[in-house]
N, C-alpha and C positions, 0 to 999 in steps of 0.2 A: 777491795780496791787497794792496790800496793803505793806507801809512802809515796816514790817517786810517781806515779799519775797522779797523785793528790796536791801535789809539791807542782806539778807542770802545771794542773787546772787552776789554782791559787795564780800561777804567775799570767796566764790568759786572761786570768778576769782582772788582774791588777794594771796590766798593760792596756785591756779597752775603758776600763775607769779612766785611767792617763788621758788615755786618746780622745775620751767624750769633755775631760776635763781642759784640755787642749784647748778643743776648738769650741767650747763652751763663750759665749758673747755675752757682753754687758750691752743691756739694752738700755738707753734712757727715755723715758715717757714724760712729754712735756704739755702742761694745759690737756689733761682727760677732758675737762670739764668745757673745754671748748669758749671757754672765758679769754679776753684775752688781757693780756698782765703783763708791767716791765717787770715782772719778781721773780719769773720764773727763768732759771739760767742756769751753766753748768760752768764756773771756772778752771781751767787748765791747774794741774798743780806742777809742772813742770818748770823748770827755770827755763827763761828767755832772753836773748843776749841780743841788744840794739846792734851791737857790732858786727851780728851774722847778718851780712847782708845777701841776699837772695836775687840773682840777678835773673835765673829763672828759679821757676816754684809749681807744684803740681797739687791741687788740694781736691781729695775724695773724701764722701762722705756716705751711707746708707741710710736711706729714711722712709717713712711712708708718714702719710697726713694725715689729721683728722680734718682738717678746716683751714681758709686762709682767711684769714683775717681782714688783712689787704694784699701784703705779701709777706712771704716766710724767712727772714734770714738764720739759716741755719749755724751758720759760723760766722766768729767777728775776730780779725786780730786787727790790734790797733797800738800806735804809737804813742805812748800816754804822752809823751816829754813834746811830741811837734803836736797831738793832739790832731792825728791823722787818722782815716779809714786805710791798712795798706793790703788789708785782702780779704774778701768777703765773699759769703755765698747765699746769692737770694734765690726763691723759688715764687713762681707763678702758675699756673695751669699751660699753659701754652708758650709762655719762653721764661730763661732763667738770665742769671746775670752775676758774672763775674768783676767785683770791684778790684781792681788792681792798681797798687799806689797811686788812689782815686782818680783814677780810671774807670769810668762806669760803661759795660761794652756788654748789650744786650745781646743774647742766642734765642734768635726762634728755634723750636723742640718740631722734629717731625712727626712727633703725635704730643697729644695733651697727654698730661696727667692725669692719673686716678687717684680718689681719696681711697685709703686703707687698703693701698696695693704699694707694695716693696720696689725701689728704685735704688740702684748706685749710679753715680754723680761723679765726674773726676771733670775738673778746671785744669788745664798746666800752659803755663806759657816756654816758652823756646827764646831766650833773650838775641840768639843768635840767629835765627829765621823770623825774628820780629811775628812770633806767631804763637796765636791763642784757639786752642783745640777746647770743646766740651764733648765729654761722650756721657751716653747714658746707656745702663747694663751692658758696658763691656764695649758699644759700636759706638763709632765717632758719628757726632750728631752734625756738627758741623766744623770746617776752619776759619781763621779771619786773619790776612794779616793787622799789626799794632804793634806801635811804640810806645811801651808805657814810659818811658824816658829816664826810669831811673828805680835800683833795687828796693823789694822790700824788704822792710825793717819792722820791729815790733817787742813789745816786750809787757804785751795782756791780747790774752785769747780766749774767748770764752764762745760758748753754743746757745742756741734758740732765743734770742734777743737782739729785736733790733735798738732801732733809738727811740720808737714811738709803739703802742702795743697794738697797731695797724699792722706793726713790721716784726712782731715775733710770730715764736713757732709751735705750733700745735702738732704733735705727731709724737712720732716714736723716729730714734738717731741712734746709730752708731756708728764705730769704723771710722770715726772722722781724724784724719793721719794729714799731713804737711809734708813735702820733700821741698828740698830746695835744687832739685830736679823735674824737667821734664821727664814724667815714665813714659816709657815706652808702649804700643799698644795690646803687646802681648803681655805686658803686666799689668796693663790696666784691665784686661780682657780677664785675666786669671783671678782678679782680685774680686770682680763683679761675680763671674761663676763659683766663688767660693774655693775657688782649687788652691787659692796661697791668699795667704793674712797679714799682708806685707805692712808692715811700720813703719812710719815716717819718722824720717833721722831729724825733722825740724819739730813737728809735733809729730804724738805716738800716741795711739786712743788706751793701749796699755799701761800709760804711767799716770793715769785718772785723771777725775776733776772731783770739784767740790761741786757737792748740787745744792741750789737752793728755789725750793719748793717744785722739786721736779722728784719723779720716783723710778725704779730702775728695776728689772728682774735679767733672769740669763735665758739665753736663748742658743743652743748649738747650733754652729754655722752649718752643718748639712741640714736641717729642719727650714733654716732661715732661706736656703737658697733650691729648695726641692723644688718650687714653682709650681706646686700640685691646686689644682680649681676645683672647687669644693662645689657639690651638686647643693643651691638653693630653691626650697618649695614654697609656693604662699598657696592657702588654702581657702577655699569661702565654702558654706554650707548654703542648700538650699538655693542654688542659681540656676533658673530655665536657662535653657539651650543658647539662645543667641546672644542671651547675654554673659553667659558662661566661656562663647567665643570670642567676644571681644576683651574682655575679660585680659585674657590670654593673650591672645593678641595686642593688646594697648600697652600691657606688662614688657613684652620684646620675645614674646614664646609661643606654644600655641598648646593647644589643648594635647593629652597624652597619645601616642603613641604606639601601644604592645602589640610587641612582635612575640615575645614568648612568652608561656607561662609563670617564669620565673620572672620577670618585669610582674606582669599582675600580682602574684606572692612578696615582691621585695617591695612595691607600693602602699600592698594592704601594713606591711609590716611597720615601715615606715612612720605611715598613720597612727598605730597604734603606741609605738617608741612616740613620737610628736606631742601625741594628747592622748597620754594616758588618763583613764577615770571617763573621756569625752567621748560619745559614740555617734556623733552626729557624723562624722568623716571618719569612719576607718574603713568602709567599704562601699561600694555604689557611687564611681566617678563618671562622667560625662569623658567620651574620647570624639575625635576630630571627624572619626569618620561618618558618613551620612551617603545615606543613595536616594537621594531627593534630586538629582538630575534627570539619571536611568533606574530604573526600578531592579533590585538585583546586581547593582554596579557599585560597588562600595568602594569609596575612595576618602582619600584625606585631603586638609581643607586645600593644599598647595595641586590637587587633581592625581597625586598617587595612587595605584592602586597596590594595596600591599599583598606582599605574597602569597602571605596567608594570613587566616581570618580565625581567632580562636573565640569562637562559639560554646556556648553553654550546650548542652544537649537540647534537641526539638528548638532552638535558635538558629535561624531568627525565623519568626513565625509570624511578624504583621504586615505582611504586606504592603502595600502601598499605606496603610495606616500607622505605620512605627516605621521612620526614617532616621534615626537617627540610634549611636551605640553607646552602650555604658558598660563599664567594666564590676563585675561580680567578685568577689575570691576565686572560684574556679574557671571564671570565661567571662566570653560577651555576652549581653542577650541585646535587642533592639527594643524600641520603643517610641511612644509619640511626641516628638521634638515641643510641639507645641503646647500641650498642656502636664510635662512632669518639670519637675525641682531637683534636683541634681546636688553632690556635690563637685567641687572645681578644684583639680589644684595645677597649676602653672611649675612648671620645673625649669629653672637655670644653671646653666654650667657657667660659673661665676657669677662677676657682682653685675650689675644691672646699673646702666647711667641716664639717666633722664636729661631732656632740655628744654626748660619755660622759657617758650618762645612768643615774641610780641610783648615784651617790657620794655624795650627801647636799652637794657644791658649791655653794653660794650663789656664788662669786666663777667668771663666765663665763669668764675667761680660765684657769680651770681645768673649764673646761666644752667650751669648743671645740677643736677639732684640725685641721691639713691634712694631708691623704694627699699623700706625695710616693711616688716611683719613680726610684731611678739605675740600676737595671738592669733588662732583663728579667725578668719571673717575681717580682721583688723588691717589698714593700710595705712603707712604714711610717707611722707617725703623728706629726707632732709638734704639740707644743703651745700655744696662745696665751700659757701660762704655765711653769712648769716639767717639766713632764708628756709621757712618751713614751708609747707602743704600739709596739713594733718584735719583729720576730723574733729570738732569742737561743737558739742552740744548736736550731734547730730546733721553740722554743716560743716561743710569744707572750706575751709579757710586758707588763706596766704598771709604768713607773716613774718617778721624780721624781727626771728629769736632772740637778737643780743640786745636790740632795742626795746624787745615786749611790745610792740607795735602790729596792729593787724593793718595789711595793704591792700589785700580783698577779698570779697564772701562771695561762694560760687552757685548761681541761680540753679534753681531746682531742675534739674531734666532726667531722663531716662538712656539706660540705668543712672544713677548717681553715682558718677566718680566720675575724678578731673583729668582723665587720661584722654586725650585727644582735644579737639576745639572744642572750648568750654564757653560760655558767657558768664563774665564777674564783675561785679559791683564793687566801683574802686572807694577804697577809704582815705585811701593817699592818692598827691597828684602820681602820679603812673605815664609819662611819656605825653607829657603835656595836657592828660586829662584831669578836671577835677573832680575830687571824690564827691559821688553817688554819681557817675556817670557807669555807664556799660563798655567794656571791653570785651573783648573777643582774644583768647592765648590759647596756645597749644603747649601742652605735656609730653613728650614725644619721648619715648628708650630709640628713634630710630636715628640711626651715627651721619655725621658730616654729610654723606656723601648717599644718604638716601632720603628720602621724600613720604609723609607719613600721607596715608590716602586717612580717610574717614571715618572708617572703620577700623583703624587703628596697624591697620599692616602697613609695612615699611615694603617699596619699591625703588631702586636704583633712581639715583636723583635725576639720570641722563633722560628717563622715560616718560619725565613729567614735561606737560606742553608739549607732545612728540606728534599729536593730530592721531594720537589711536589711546584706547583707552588701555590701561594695565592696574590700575587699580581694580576689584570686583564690585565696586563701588562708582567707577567713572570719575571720582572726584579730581583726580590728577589730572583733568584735563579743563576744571572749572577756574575761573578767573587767571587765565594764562595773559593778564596781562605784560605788554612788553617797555613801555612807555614810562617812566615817571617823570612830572615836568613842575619846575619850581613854580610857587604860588605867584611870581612878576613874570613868569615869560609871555612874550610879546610874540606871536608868532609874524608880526609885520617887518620884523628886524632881525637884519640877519647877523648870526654870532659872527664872534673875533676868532682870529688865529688863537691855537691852541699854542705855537709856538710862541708867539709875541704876540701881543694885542692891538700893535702898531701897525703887525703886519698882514696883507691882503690873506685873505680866507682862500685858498686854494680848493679849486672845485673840479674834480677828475671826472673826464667827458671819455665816453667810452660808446664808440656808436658801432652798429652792428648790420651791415647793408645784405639784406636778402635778396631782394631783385633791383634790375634797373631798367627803365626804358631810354630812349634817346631818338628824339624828334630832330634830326639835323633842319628840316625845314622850317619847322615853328622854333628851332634853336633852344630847344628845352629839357630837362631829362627829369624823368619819375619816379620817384626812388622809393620802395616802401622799407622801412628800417625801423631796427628797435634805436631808439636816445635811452644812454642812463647814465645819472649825475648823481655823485658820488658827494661825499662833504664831512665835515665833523662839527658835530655842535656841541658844545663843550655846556652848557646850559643843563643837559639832559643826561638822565642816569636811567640807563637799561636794565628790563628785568629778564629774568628765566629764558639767556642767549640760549641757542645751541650756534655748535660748529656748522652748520647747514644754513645758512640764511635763507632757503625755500622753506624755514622752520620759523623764522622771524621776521614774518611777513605782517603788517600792521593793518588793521582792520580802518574802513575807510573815514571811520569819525575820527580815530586818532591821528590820522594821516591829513586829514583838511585840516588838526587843529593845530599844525606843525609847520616853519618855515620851511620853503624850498624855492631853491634859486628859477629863474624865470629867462630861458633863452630861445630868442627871438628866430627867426629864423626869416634873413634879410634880402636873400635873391628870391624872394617868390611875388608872385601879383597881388596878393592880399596880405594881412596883418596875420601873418600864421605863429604861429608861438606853443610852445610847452605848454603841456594842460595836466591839471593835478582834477580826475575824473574818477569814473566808475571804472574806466580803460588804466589806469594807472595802479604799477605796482609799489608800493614801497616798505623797504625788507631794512633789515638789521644787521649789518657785516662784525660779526664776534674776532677781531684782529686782534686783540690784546685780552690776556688771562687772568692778569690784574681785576680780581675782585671781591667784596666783601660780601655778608650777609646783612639783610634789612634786620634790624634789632626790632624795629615795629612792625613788623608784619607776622602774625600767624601762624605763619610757615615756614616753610625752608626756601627762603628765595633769597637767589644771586643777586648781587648789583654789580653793574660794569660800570663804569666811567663813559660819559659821553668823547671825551679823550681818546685818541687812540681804537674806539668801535665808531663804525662809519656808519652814517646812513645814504643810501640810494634808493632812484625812485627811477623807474624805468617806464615805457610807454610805448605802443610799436606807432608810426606814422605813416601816411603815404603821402609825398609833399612832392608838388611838382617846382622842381629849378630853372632859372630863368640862364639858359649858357651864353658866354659869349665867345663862340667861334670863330677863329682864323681859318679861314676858306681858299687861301691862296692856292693850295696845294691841294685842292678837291681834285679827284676823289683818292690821292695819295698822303691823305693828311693826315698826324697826331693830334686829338684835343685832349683837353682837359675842360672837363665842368668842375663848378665846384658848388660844395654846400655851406652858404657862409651863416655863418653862428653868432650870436654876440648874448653874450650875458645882459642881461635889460633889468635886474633888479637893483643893481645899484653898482656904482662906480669900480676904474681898477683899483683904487684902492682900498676898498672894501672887500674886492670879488675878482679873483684873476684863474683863469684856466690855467688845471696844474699840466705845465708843456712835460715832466717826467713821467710822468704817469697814466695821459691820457692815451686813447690808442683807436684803430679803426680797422673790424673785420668784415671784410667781403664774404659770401656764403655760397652768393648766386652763381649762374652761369655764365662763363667766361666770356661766350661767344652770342652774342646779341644781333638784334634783325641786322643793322646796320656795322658795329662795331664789335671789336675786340677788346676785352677788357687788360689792360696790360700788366704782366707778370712780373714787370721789368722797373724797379724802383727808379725813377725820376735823380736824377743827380743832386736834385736843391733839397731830396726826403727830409723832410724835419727830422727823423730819428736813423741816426746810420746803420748800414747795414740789415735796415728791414727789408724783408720779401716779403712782404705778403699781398693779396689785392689790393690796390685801390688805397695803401696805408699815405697819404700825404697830407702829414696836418701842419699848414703854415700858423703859427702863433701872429696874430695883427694886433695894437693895441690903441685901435684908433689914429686920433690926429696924432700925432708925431708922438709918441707914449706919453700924452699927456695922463696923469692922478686921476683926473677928473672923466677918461674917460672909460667906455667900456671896453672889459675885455672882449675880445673875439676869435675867431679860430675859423678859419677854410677847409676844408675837407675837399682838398682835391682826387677826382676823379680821372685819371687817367687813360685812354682810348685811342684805338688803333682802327682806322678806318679799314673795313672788309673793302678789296678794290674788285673783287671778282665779279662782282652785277657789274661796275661799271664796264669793266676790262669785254665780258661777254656782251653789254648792252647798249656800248658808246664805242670802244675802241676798235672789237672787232670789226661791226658793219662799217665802220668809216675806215678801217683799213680797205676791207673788200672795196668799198664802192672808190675808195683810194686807187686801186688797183686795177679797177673795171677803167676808169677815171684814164688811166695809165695807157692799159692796154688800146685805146680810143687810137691813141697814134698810131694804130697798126692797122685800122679800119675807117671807113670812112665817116667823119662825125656825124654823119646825118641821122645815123641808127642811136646815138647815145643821146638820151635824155636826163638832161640837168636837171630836171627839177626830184629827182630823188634823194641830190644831196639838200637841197631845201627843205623837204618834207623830215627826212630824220633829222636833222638840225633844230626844226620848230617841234618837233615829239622830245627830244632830250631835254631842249630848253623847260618844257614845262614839269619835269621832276628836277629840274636841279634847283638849289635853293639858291633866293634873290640877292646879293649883294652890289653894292655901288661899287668895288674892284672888281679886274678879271681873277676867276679864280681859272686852277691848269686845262681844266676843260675846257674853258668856254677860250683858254687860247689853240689849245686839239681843235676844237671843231671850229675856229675861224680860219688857223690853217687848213683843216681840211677844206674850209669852201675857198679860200686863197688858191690850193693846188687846182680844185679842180676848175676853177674859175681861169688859173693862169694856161690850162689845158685849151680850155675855150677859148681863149685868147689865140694859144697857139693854132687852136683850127681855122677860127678867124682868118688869122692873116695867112699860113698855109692855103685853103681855100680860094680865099682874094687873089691870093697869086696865081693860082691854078685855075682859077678861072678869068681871070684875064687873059692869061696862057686859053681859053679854049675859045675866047671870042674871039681870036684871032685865027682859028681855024685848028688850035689844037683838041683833041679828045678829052672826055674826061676819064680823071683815072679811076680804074677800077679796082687798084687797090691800095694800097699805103707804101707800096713801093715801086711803081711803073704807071708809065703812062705811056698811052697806046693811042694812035689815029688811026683808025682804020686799017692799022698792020702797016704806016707808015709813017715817019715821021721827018719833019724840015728841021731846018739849022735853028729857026724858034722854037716851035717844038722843044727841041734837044735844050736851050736855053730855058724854059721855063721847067721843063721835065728837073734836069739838074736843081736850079734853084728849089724847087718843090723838095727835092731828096735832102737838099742841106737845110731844111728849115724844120722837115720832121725829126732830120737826127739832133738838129740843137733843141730843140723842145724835148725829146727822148731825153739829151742828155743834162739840160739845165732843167727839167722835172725832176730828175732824180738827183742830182745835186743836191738841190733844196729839201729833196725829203730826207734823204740823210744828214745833211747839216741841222736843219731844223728838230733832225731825233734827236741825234747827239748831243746839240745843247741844251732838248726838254728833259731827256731823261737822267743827265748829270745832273740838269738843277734839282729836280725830283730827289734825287736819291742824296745829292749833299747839301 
């Protein structure tokens, strides 16, 4: 090798020395021991000038936790001389908080935090957009505008100490820099991904601190920001089958896997690297699969069937009697589920978060846990906060580490471990209970937004209370209750406005008209319809809503044991009213998203606020209406029935019908025996601009809107009287026999018989309906017995004349226009002959007269 290659390879390796020595990081580790202490602290050695004043400021820092105590503050600059907080950075599991020249201005985090997982952190305000950013690794978590009103100032800065040792910081820190700049997001973004190291010109994590009783090692910024998830195993010996699955499954994993041979081989090896000297695990594992469904159908626990199947040679060979698989060094073989021991090992791609549910915890860092393992067969829990789970003397225990205090011993069951619903024997009060009472909590790895079945598998949170089972266990569909009602509610009393408590409780009436009948005679109409009355009771707090309220429908005891408003229904002949029955539905409307988790419950159950989620109870009816028709205009009429309503549980101003919100749909058939249902909204519509059937809801509020009295509401019915039976049943024959009537003057009356308009007259009378005014008909057919009547008249006296005329020795006539004696006639004669002609042409012509006068002014009024 020549000088100069030897001379360039010296200069390559001196140059990536450089470069590792670069980006080499001072780590600080504060409180290992999870203790917590005002001693531990790191002061700035930099000089600090009161006089910089900062009117915007950007502060980033890198940490990861071991424990929060109460909460974390990472960093403190403070004004010794006004003896101010003027910028601060705290940490919590779920939101952080920016103090700014005391200013305390919480960020909820769109995810919680992890212990002993790497976070960057940047605070900066914008003094000119009044605006305060927090990101975490690199993405903007949230904005806010603020006015903090005035720069900050400082001249002492120091890390991981608060003012009280509830509020210092356990973890590992670095990077922590001060600009008296808002950065930018592409340097906040660069700083997090490790690509630039940028220094703060106010504080610089470069120009150190003094530690005291904190310790420090280095760490390169590419190591530091790899992001690489490290594969964690926990192991048990000697576990049958089903317990081996839960096992597994309770941990947040599920029993192995192998797809290839090389998986079997880096397993066994694994085991043997883990626990060397120990040979209880280094080979013969229990895997997932099993063909205890179908015989010959080998699948894994989620119903997979894997591609391939790596069998030992002459495997698998037991028939229906070995169902289930174990992994060998060189393959599978099968065997009998029920009576072999096995060993178990659960694999993770990363850390594993636990959550003890049903302690009544609001603070999550007394909510979450990590399952560790240092030995074989060994489990335990520790906690975000002070709080263990760990094995002692053989029993599993709950206790609160920093106090040395146990808070419960977990009763004996199978298998033994406190992963899933466990029952515990409390030693402390625990959420109102006293110790040696029983409790019931859950251990759960399964995250926010999923639902731990039974058995310890985790299903999508949406699935539980869904009316189908998805757990393999069914449990997801056990105690779906929806209801929680405080220990004073009165169900005889109905709640206050949510708005104001002064003001009427609005109660949204939403009726839904499937058919209708209408009795013009007995003046009635039959309506069968769904009623549903809507409300909020602000009293009651909802459990496990979904978006579907045909999902949060209440079973019939909790629904009798609950207020609901009570309307009357006041045009009918009996005391009819709303009925809360076996016939009645009442459901749960999820309107508002707004909601927590019960801290005392078990599980994973929502709370919604009675606020803002409505309840309605719905019921179909069939109620016959009593109408009151205007008949003037029979059978060319418009009516209106109505359906009147009235709230009857208690006054308007307790109880008022919401007029925005209520509404009323038609389903049925337009076109009914007698009427038409009309399409055409009413001028007075309570709501403008509706089309739809039938929609007219007048708001009434008793006597003169008196407090005292009740709400009400009409529901009118709109209707078009079908005229066509009449037109075919009444008008036309009384036209014809009008006409026959007519024609009589042209023949001699002796042939025409009157009493045919008598007979249909007395057949119409008895279908029309009875009132004490004339309605248009019964004036049609009094004119038509007027005309025909004023005919006979005319014949009458015509006649009388004409036969006077014949006792005189004139002829009678033979037809309606001549008169004949014997083919001769006299100078009388000719005088009564004459008179007889002008007496049928005035009755010709004042008959018709009158019948066109008399249309013209019926059918004007009619129509306007």
């Amino acid at each position: 090798m020549t000088p100069l290659i030897m001379l360039a390879q010296i200069m390559v390796l001196l140059l990536s020395l450089r470069v590792e020595l670069i980006s080499s990081l001072t780590v600080m580790r504060f409180q290992e021991d999870r203790v917590p202490r005002t001693d531990t602290t790191a002061i700035y050695k930099g000089q600090l000038d009161r006089n910089w004043k900062m009117d915007s400021v950007t502060l980033c820092g890198r940490f990861q936790l071991f424990i929060l105590h109460g909460w974390a503050t990472f960093f403190h600059l403070r004004d010794t001389e006004g003896r101010i907080m003027m910028l601060t950075g705290e940490l919590w599991v779920e939101r952080v908080r920016p103090v700014l020249a005391r200013n305390w201005n919480f960020q909820i985090l769109k995810e919680n935090l992890w212990m002993f997982r790497w976070y960057h952190i940047c605070f900066t305000y914008n003094h000119t957009k009044k605006l305060i950013g927090t990101y975490i690794n690199g993405q903007l978590n949230n904005h806010q505008e603020y006015d903090i009103g005035r720069p900050i100032i400082g001249n002492y800065a120091s890390l991981g100490q608060g003012q009280t040792p509830e509020r210092s910081f356990s973890g590992d820190l670095t990077q922590v820099n001060v600009w008296d700049r808002a950065l930018t997001e592409d340097e906040i973004r660069n700083i997090a991904l490790c690509k630039d190291d940028l220094q703060g010109n106010y504080i610089s994590w470069e120009v150190g601190w003094t530690l005291f009783n904190v310790t420090s090692y280095e760490i390169s910024l590419t190591k530091l920001c790899d992001g690489e998830e490290v594969k964690n195993h926990f192991w048990f010996p000697d576990i049958p089958f089903k317990t081996a699955q839960y096992l597994c499954l309770a941990l947040g994993t599920e029993l192995p896997r192998p797809t290839t041979l090389k998986d079997i081989a880096d397993l066994t090896a694994l085991a043997n690297e883990t626990f060397p000297g120990d040979d209880r695990c280094t080979w013969d594992y229990w895997t997932s699969l099993t063909d205890v469904e179908e015989e010959g159908v080998w699948k894994f626990y989620d119903g997979q069937i894997p591609d391939i199947l790596l069998w030992e040679q002459q495997e698998p060979n037991g028939l229906h009697y070995e169902n289930c698989a174990v992994i060998f060094p060189v393959g599978m073989s099968d065997i009998d589920c029920k009576t072999n021991k096995k060993c178990v090992v659960c694999t993770f791609t990363g850390q594993q978060r636990f959550s003890l549910l049903g302690t009544c915890e609001s603070e999550l860092r007394n909510v979450f846990l990590i399952a560790y393992q240092d030995s074989i067969g060994e489990l335990y829990f520790m906690g975000y906060g002070a709080y263990f789970i760990r094995k002692q003397e053989g029993r599993w225990i709950w206790v609160d580490d920093v106090q040395n205090q146990t808070i419960a011993r977990m009763e004996e069951t199978t298998p033994y471990y406190p992963m899933g619903r466990r029952w515990w024997v409390l030693e402390k009060v625990v959420c109102g209970q006293n110790p040696g009472s029983r409790r019931r909590l859950l251990l759960t790895p399964c995250q926010y937004n999923e639902f731990t079945c039974d058995d310890g598998s985790c299903i999508p949170h949406h699935e539980r209370c869904d009316l189908k089972y998805d757990c393999r266990d069914n449990s997801d569909e056990a105690l779906c209750h929806l209801v929680l009602k405080p220990d004073d509610y009165q169900e005889q009393l109905p709640p206050r406005s949510t708005q104001n408590s002064s003001d009427s409780l609005l109660i949204i009436l939403l009726v839904s008209i499937e058919t209708l009948s209408v009795d013009t005679l007995a003046m009635t109409m039959e309506v069968s319809y769904e009623l549903m009355l809507t409300w909020e009771d602000s009293r009651l707090q909802y459990l496990n809503l979904k978006v579907s309220n045909t999902l949060n429908i209440l079973e019939d005891e909790a629904m009798s044991s609950l207020w609901t408003p009570e309307v009357s229904f006041i045009n009918t002949n009996d005391n009819h009213h709303t009925r809360v029955d076996a016939d009645a539905t009442m459901m749960i409307d999820r309107r508002a998203e707004t909601r927590t988790r019960d801290e005392a419950a078990p599980e994973e159950v929502d709370v919604y606020p009675g606020t803002r989620n409505t309840l309605s109870i719905k019921r179909k009816y069939g109620t016959v209406y009593k109408c009151d028709f205007n008949l003037e205009l029979y059978p060319f009429d418009v009516q209106q029935c109505s359906m009147h309503l009235r709230i009857t549980s208690a006054s308007k101003s307790f109880l008022l019908f919401d007029a925005v919100n209520s509404s009323v749909k038609y389903s049925g058939e337009i076109i009914l025996r007698e009427y038409r249902v009309s399409i055409q909204t009413p001028s007075d519509s309570w709501r403008d601009g509706e089309s739809a059937w039938a929609r007219v809801l007048r708001m009434r509020g008793g006597v003169a809107d008196a407090s005292d009295s009740p709400s009400e509401v009409r529901v009118r019915v709109p209707l078009i009287r079908l005229y066509g039976y009449a037109i075919l049943n009444i008008y036309v024959p009384t036209v014809v026999l009008l006409i026959v009537s007519y024609l009589t003057l042209f023949f001699r009356a002796s042939i025409f018989d009157v009493r045919m308009m008598g007979s249909l007259f007395s057949q119409v009378s008895e279908t029309l309906p009875k009132t004490s005014y004339f309605k248009m008909v019964d004036v049609w057919l009094l004119f038509c017995i007027g005309i025909t009547f004023l005919v006979i008249i005319f014949h009458a006296v015509i006649d009388s004349i004409l036969y006077q005329g014949a006792n005189q020795g004139a002829s009678l006539p033979t037809t309606g226009n001549s008169w004949l004696a014997n083919g001769k006639s006299t100078s009388e004669d000719v005088t009564y002959t004459n008179i007889g002609k002008r007496m049928v042409l005035l009755a010709k012509v004042v008959t018709m007269i009158v019948f066109v006068i008399f249309n013209m002014a019926y059918w004007v009024y009619i129509v306007y």
